[in-house]
Structures are given as C-alpha cells and as structure tokens.
PQR file with spaces between the fields and no chain letter, atoms N, CA, C, O and H, PARSE charges and radii, in Angstrom:
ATOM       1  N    UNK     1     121.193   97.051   66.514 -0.4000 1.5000
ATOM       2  CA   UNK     1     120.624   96.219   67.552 -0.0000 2.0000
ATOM       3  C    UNK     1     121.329   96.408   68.894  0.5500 1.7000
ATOM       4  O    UNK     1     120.801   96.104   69.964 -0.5500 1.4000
ATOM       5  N    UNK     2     122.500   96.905   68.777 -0.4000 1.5000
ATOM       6  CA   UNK     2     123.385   97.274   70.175 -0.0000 2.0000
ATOM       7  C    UNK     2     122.503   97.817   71.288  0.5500 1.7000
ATOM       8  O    UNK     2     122.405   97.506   72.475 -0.5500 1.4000
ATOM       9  H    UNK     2     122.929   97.152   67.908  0.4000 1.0000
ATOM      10  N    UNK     3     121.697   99.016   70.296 -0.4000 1.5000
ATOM      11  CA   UNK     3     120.870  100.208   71.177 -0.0000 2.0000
ATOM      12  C    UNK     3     120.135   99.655   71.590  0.5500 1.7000
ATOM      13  O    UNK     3     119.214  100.287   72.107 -0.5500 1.4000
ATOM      14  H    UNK     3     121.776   99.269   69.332  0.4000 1.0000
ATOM      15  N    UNK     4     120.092   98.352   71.616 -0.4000 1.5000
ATOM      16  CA   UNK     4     118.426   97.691   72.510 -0.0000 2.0000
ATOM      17  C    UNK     4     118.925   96.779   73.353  0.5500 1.7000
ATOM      18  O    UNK     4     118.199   96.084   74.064 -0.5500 1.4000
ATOM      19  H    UNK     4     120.840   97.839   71.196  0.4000 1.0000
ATOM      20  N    UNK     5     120.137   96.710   73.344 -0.4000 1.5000
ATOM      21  CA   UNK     5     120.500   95.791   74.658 -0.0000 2.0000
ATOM      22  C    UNK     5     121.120   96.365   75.692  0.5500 1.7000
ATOM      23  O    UNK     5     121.229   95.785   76.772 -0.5500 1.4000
ATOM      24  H    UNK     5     120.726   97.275   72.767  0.4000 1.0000
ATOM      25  N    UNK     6     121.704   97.854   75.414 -0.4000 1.5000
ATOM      26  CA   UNK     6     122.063   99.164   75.829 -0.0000 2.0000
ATOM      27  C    UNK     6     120.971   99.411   76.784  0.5500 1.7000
ATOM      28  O    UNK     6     121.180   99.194   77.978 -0.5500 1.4000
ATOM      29  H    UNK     6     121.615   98.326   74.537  0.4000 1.0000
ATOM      30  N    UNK     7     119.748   99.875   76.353 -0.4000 1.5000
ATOM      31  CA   UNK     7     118.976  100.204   77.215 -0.0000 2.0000
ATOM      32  C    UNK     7     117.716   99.048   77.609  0.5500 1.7000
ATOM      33  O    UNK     7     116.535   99.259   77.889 -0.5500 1.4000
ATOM      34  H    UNK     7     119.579  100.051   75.384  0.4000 1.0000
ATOM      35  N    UNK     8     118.482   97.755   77.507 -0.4000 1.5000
ATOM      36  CA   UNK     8     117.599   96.686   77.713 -0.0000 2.0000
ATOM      37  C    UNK     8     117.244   96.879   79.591  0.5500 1.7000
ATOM      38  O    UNK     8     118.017   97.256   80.472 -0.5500 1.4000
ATOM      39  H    UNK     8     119.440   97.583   77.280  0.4000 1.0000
ATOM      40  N    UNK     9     115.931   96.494   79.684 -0.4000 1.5000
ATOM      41  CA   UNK     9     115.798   96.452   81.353 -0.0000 2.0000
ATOM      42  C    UNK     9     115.348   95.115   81.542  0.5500 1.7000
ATOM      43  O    UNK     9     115.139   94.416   80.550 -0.5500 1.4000
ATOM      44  H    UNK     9     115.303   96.188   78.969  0.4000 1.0000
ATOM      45  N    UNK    10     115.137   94.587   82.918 -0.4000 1.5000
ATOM      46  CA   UNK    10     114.353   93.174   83.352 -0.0000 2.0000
ATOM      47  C    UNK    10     113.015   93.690   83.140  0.5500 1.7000
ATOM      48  O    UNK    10     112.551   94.805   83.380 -0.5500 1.4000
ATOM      49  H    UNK    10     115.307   95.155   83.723  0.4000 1.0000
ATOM      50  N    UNK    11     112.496   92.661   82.646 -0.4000 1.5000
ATOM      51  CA   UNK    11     110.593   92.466   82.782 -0.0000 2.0000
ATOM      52  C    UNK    11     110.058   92.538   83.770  0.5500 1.7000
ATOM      53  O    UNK    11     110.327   91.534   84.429 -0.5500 1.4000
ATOM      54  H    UNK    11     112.873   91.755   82.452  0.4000 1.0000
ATOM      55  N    UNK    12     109.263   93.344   84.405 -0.4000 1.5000
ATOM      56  CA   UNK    12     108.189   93.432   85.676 -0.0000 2.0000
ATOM      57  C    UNK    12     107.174   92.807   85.948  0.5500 1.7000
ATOM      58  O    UNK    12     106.680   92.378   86.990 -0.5500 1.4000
ATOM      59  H    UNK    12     109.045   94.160   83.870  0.4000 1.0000
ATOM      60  N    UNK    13     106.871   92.796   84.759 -0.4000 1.5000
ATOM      61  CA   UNK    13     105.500   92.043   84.456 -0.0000 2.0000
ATOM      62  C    UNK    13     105.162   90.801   83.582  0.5500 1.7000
ATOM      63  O    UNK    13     105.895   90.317   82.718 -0.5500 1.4000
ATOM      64  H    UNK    13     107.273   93.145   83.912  0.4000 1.0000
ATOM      65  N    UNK    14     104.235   90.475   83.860 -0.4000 1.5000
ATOM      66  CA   UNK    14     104.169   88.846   82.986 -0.0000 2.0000
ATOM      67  C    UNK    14     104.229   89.066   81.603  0.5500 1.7000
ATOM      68  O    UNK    14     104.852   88.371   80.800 -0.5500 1.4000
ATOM      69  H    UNK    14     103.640   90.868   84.561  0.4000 1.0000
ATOM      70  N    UNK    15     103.527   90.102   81.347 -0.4000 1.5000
ATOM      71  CA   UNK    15     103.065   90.969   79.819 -0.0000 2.0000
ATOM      72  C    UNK    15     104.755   91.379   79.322  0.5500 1.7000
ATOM      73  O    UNK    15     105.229   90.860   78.311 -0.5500 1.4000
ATOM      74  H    UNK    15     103.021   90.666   82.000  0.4000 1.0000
ATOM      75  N    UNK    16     105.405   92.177   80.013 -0.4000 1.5000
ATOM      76  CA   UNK    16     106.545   92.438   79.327 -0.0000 2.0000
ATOM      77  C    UNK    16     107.494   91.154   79.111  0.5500 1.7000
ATOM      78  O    UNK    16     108.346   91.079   78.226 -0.5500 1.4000
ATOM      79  H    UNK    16     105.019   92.598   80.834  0.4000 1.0000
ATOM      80  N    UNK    17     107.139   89.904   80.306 -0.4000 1.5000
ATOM      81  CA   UNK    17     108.363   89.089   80.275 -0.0000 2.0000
ATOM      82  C    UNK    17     107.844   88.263   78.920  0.5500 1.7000
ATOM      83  O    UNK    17     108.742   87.630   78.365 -0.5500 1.4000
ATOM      84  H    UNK    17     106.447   89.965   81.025  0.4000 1.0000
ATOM      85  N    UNK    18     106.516   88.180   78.310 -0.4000 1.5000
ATOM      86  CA   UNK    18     106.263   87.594   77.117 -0.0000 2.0000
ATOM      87  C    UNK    18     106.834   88.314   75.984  0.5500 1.7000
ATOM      88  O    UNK    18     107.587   87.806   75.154 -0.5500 1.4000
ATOM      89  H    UNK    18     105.787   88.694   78.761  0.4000 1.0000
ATOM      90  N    UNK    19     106.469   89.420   75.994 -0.4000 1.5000
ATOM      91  CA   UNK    19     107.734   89.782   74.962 -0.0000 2.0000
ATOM      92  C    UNK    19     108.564   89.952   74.666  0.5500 1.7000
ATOM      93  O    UNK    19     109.043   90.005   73.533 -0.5500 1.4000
ATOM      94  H    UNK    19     105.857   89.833   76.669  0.4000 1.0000
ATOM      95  N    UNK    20     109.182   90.158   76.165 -0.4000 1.5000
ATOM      96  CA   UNK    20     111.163   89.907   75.790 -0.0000 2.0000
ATOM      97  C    UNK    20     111.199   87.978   75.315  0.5500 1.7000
ATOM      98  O    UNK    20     111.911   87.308   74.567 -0.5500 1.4000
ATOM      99  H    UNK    20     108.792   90.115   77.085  0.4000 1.0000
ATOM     100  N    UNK    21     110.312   87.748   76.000 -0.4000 1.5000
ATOM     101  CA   UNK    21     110.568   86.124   74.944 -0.0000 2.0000
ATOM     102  C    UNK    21     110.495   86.223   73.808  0.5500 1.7000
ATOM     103  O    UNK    21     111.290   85.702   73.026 -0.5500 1.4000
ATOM     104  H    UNK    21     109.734   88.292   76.608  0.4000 1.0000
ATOM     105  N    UNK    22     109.362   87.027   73.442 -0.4000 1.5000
ATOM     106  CA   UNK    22     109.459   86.860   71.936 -0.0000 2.0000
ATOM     107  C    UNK    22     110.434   87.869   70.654  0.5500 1.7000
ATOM     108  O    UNK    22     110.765   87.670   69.485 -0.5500 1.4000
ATOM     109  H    UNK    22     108.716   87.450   74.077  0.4000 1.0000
ATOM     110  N    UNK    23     110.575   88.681   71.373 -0.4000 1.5000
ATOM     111  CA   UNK    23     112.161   89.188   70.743 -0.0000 2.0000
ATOM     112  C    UNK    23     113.585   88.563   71.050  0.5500 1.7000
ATOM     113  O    UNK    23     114.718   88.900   70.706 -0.5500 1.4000
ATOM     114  H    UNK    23     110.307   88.843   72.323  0.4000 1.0000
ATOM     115  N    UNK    24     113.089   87.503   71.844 -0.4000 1.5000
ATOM     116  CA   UNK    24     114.481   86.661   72.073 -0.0000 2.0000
ATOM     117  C    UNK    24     114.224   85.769   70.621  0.5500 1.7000
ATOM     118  O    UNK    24     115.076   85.584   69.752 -0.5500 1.4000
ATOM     119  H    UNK    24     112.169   87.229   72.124  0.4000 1.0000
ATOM     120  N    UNK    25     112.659   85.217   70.609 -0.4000 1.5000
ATOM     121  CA   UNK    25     112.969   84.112   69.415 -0.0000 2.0000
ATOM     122  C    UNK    25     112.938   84.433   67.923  0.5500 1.7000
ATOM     123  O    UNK    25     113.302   83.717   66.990 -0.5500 1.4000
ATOM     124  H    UNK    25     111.967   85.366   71.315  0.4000 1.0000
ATOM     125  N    UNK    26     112.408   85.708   67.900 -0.4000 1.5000
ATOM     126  CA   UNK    26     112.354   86.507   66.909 -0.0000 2.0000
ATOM     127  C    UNK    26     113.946   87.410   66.319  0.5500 1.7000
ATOM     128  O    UNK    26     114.182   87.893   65.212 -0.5500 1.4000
ATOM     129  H    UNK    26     112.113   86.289   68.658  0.4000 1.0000
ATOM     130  N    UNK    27     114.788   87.361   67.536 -0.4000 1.5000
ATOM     131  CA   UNK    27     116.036   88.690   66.956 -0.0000 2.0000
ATOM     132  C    UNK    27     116.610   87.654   66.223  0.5500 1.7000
ATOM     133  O    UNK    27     116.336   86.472   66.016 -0.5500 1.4000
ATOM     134  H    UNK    27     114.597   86.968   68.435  0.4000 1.0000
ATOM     135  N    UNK    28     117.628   88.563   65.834 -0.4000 1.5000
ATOM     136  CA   UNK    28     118.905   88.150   64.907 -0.0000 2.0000
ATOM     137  C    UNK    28     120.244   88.343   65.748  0.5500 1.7000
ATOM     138  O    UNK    28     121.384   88.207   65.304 -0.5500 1.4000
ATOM     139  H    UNK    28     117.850   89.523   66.003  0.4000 1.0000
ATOM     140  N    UNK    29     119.911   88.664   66.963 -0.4000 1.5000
ATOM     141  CA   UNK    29     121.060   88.838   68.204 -0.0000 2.0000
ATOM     142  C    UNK    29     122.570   87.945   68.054  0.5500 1.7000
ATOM     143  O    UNK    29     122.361   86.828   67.580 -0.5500 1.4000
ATOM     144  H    UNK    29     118.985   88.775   67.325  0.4000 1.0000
ATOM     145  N    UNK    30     123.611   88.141   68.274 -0.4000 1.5000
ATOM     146  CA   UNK    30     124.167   86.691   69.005 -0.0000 2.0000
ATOM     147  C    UNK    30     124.960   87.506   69.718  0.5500 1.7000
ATOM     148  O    UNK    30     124.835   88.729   69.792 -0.5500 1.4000
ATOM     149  H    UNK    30     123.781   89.048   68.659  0.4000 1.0000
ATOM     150  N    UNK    31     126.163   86.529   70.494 -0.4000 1.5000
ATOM     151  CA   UNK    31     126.921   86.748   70.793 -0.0000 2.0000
ATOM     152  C    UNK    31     126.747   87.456   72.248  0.5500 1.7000
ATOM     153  O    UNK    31     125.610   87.087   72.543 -0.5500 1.4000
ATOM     154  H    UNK    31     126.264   85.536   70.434  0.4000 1.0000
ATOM     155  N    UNK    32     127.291   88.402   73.529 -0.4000 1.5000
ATOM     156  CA   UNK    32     126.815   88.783   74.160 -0.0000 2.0000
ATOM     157  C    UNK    32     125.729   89.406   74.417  0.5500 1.7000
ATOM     158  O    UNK    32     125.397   89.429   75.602 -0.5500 1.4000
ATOM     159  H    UNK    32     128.214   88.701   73.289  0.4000 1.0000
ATOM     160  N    UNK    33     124.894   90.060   73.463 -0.4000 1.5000
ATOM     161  CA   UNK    33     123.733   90.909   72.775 -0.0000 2.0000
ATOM     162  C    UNK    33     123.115   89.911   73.298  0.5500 1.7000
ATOM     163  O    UNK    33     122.780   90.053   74.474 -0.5500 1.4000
ATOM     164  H    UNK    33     125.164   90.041   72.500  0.4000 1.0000
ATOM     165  N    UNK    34     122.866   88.962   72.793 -0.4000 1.5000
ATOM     166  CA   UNK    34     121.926   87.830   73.061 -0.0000 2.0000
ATOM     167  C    UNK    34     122.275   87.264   74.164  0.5500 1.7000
ATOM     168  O    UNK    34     121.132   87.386   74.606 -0.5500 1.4000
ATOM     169  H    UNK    34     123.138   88.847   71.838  0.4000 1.0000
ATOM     170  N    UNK    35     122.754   86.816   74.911 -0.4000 1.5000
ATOM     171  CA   UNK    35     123.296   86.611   76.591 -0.0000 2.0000
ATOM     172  C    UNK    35     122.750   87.657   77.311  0.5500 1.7000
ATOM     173  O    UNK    35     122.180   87.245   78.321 -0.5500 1.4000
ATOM     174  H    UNK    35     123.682   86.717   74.552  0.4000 1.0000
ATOM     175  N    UNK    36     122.698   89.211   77.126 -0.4000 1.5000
ATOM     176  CA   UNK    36     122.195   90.087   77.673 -0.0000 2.0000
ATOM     177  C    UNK    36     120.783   89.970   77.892  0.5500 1.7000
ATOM     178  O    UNK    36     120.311   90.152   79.014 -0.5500 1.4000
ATOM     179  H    UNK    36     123.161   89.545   76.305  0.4000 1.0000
ATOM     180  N    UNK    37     120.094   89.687   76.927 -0.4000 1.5000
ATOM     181  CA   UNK    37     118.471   89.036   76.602 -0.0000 2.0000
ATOM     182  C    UNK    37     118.033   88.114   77.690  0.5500 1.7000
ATOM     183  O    UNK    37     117.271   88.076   78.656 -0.5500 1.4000
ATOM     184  H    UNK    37     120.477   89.540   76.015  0.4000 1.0000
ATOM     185  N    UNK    38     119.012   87.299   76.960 -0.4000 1.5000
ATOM     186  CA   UNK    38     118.771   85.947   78.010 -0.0000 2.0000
ATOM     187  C    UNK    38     118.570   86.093   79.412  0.5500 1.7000
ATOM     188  O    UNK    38     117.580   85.733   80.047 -0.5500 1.4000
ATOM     189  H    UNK    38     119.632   87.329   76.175  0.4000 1.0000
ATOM     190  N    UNK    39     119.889   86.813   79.960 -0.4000 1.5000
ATOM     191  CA   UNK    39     119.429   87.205   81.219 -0.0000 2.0000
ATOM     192  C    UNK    39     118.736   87.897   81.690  0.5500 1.7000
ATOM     193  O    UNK    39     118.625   87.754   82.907 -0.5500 1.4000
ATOM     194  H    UNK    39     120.694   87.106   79.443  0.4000 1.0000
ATOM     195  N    UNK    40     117.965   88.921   81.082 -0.4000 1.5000
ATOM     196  CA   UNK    40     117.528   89.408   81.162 -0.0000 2.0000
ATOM     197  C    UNK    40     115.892   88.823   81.900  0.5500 1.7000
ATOM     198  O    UNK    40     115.334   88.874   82.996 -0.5500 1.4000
ATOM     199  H    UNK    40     118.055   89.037   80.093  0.4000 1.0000
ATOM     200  N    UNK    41     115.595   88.246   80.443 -0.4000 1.5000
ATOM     201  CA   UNK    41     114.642   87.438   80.501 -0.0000 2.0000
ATOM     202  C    UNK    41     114.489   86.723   81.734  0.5500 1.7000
ATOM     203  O    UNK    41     113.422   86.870   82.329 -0.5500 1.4000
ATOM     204  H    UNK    41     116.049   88.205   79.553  0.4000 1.0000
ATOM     205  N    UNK    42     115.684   85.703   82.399 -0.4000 1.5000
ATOM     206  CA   UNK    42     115.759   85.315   83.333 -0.0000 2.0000
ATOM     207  C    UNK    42     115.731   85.883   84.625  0.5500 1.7000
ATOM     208  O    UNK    42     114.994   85.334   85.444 -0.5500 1.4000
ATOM     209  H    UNK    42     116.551   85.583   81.916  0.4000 1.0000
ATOM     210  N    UNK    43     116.197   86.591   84.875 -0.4000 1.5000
ATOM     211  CA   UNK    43     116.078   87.217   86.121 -0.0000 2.0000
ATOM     212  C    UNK    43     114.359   87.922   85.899  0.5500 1.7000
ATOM     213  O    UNK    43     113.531   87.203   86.458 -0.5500 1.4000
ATOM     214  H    UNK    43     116.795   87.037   84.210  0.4000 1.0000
ATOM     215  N    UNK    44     113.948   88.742   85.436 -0.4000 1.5000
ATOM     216  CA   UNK    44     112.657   88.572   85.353 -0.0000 2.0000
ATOM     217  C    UNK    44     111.711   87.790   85.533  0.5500 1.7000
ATOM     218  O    UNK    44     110.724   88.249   86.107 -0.5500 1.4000
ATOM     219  H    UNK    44     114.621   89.327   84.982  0.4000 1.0000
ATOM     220  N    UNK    45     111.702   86.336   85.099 -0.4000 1.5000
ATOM     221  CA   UNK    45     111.107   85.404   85.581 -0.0000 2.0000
ATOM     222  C    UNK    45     111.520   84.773   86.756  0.5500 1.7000
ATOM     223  O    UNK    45     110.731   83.932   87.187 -0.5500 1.4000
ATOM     224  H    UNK    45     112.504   85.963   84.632  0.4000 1.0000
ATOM     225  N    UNK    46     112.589   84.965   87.413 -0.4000 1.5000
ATOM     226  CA   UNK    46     112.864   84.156   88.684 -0.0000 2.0000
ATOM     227  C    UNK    46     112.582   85.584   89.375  0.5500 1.7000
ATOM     228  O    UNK    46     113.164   85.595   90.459 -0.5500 1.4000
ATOM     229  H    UNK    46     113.230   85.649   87.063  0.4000 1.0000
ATOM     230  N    UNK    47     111.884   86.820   89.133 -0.4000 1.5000
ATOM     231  CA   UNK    47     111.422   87.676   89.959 -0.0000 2.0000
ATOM     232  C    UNK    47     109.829   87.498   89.704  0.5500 1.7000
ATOM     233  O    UNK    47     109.166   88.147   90.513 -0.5500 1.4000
ATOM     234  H    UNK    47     111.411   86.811   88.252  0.4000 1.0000
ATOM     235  N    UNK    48     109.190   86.883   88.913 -0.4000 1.5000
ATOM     236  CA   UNK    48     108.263   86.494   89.160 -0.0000 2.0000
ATOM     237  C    UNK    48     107.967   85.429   89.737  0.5500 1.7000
ATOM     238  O    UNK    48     106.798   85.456   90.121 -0.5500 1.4000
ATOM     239  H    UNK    48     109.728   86.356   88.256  0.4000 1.0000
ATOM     240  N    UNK    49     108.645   84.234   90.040 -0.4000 1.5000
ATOM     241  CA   UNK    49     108.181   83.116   90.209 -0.0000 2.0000
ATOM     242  C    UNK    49     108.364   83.722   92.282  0.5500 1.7000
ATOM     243  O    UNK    49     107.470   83.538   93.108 -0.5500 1.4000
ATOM     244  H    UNK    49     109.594   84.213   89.728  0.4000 1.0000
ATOM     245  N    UNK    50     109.923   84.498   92.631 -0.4000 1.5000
ATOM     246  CA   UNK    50     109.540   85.017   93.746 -0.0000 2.0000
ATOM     247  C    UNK    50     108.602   85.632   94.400  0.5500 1.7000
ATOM     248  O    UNK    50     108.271   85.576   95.584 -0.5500 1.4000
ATOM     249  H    UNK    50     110.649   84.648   91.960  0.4000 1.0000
ATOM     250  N    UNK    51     108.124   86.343   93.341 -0.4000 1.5000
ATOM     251  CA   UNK    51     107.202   87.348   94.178 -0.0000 2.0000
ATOM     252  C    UNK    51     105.972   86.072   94.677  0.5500 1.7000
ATOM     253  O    UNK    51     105.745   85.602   95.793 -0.5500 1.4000
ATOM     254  H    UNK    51     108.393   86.389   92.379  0.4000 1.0000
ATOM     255  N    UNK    52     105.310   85.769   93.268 -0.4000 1.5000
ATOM     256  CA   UNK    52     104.531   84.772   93.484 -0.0000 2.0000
ATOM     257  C    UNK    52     104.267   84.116   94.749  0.5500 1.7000
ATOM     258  O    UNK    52     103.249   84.069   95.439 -0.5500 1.4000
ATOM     259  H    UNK    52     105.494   86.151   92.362  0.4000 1.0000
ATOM     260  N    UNK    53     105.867   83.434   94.943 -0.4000 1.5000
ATOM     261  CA   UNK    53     106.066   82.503   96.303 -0.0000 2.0000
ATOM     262  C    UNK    53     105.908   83.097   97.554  0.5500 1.7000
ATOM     263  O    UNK    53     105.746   82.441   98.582 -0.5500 1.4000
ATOM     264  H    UNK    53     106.694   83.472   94.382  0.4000 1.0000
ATOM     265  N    UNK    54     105.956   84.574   97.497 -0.4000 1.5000
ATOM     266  CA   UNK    54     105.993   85.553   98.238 -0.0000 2.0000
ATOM     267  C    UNK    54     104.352   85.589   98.962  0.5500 1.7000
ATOM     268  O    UNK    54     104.207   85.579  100.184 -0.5500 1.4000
ATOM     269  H    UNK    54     106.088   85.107   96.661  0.4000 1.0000
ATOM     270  N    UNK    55     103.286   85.628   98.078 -0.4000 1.5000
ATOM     271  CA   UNK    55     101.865   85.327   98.429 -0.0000 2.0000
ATOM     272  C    UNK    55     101.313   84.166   98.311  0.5500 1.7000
ATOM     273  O    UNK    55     100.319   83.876   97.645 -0.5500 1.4000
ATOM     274  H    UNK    55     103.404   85.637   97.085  0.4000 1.0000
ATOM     275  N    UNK    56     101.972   83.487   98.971 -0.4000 1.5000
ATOM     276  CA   UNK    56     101.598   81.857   98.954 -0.0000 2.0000
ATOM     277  C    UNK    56     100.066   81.890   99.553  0.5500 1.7000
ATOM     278  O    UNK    56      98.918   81.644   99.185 -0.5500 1.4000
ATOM     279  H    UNK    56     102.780   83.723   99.512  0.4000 1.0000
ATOM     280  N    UNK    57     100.964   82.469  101.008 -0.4000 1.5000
ATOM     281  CA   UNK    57      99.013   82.464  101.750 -0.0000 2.0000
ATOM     282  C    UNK    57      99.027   80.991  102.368  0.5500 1.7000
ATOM     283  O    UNK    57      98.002   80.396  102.700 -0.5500 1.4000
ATOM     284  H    UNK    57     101.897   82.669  101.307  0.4000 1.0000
ATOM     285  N    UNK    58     100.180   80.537  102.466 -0.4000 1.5000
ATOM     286  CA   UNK    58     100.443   79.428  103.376 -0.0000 2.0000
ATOM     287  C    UNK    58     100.840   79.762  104.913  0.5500 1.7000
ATOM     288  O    UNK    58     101.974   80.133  105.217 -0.5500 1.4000
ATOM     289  H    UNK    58     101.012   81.020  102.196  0.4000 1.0000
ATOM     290  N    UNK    59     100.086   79.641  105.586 -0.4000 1.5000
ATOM     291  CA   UNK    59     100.536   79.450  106.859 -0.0000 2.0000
ATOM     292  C    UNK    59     102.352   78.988  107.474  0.5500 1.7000
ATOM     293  O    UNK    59     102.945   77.932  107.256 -0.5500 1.4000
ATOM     294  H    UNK    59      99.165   79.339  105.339  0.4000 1.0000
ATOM     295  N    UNK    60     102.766   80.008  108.135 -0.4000 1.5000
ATOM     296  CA   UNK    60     104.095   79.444  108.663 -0.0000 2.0000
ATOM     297  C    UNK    60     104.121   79.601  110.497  0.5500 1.7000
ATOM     298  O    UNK    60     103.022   79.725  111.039 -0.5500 1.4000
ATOM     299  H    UNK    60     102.284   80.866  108.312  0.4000 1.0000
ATOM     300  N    UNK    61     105.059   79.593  111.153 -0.4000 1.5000
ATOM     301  CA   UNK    61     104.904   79.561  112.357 -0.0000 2.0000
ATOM     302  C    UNK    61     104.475   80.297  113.717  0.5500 1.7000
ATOM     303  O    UNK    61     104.388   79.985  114.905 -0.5500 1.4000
ATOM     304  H    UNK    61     105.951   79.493  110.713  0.4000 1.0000
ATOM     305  N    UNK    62     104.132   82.064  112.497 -0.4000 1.5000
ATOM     306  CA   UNK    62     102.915   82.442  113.148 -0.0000 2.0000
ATOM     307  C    UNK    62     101.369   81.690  113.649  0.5500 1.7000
ATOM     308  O    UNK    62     100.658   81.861  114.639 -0.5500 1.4000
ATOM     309  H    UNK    62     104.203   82.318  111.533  0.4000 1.0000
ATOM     310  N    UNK    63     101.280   80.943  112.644 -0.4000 1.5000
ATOM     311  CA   UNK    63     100.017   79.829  113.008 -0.0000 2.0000
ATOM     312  C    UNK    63     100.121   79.084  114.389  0.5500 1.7000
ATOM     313  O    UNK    63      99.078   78.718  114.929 -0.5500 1.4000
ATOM     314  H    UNK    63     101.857   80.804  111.839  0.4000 1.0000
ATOM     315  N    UNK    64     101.376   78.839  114.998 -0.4000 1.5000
ATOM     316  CA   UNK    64     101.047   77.758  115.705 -0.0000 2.0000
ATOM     317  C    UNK    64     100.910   78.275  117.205  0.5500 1.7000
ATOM     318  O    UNK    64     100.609   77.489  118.104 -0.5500 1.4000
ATOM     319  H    UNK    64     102.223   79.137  114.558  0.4000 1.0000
C-alpha cells in the first residue's frame, strides 16, 4: 500500500475527488499513509471549492 501513497496526487476533478474518498473509506491505511490521503483529499477539495468561487459571476468593483 506504500506504492499508492508514493505516487498519490491531489484530485482535479470532482470525479477523481469521489474516489479518493472512497479509497479513503474503503483502505486499510493508517498511520502517515493515511494522513497522506487525507490531505490529499483535502487540498483537492479546497481546490475545488476555489476554483468554483473563482466563477461566481458576481459583480465586484468593476461594476460601479
């Protein structure tokens, strides 16, 4: 299981960040292995929730 946290990457996509969830709830990981995941996971989703915020499409002080 080493070799998969070795070449573990962040999720890009919504599709990949669902399945690093679900090999998070599915492994047998612990210990840093599993911290590696975790963050993983995380930073992935706080790069989605950025981008997201990124195309709000809200008006800022160009508008005024």
């Amino acid at each position: 299981m080493s070799d998969l946290t070795n070449t573990l990457s962040i999720p890009s996509t919504l599709q990949e960040l669902e399945q690093a969830v679900e090999r998070y709830k599915s492994s047998d990981l612990s210990g840093s292995e599993l911290l590696r995941l975790w963050q993983a996971i995380r930073d992935g989703s706080l790069n989605q929730f950025l981008s997201q915020a990124d195309q709000d499409g809200v008006p800022g002080e160009e508008s005024y």
